[in-house]
N, C-alpha and C positions, 0 to 999 in steps of 0.2 A: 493466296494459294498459288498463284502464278509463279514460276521460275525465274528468274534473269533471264536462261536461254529462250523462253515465250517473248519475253516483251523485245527481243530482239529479231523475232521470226517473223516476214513479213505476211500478214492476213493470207496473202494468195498458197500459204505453205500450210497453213495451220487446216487440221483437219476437225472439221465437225461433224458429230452424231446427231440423230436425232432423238426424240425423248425412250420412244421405243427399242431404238440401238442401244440406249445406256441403260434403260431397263434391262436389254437381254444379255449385256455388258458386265452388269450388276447381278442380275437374278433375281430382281425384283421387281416388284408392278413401274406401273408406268405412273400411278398418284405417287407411290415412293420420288420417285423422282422428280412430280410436280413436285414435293414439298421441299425436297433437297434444294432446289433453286429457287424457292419463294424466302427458301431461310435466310441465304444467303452463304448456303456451306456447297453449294456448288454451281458455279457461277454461269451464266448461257449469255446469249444475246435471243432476241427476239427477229422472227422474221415472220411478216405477216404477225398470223395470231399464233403462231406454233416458236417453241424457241429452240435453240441449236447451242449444242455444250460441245466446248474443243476437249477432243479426243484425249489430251495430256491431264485435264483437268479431271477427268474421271479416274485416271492413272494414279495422278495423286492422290486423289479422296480416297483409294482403297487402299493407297500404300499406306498414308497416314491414320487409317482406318484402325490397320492389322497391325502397324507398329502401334499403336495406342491401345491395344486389345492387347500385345504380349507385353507390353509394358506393367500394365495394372495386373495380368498373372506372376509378374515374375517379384515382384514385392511380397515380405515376408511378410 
């Protein structure tokens, strides 16, 4: 799910949310987003016992979300 331009950004650049940011990010609970990152459809790191999703990476998931949503509307 990563970019090219991600894996060329160094850590100290790349912004992270916390589960709740992406909840409110999203509009959804906050289990929603445990399970997004236990699936492995949206990726975090762990600090402590709480984990942390780069800000891009939720970008994507809704981009690819909504284009995957008008994709299967626009088939006859």
């Amino acid at each position: 799910m990563r970019s090219e331009g991600d894996r060329e950004r160094p850590l100290n650049e790349v912004a992270f949310l916390t589960v709740a940011e992406v909840a409110s990010v999203m509009r959804v609970s906050k289990m929603t987003v445990y399970r997004l990152v236990h699936s492995g459809h949206l990726p975090a790191i762990r600090v402590g016992r709480s984990f942390r999703v780069p800000e891009q990476a939720v970008h994507e998931y809704l981009l690819e979300s909504y284009m995957g949503s008008i994709e299967s509307t626009d088939r006859p």
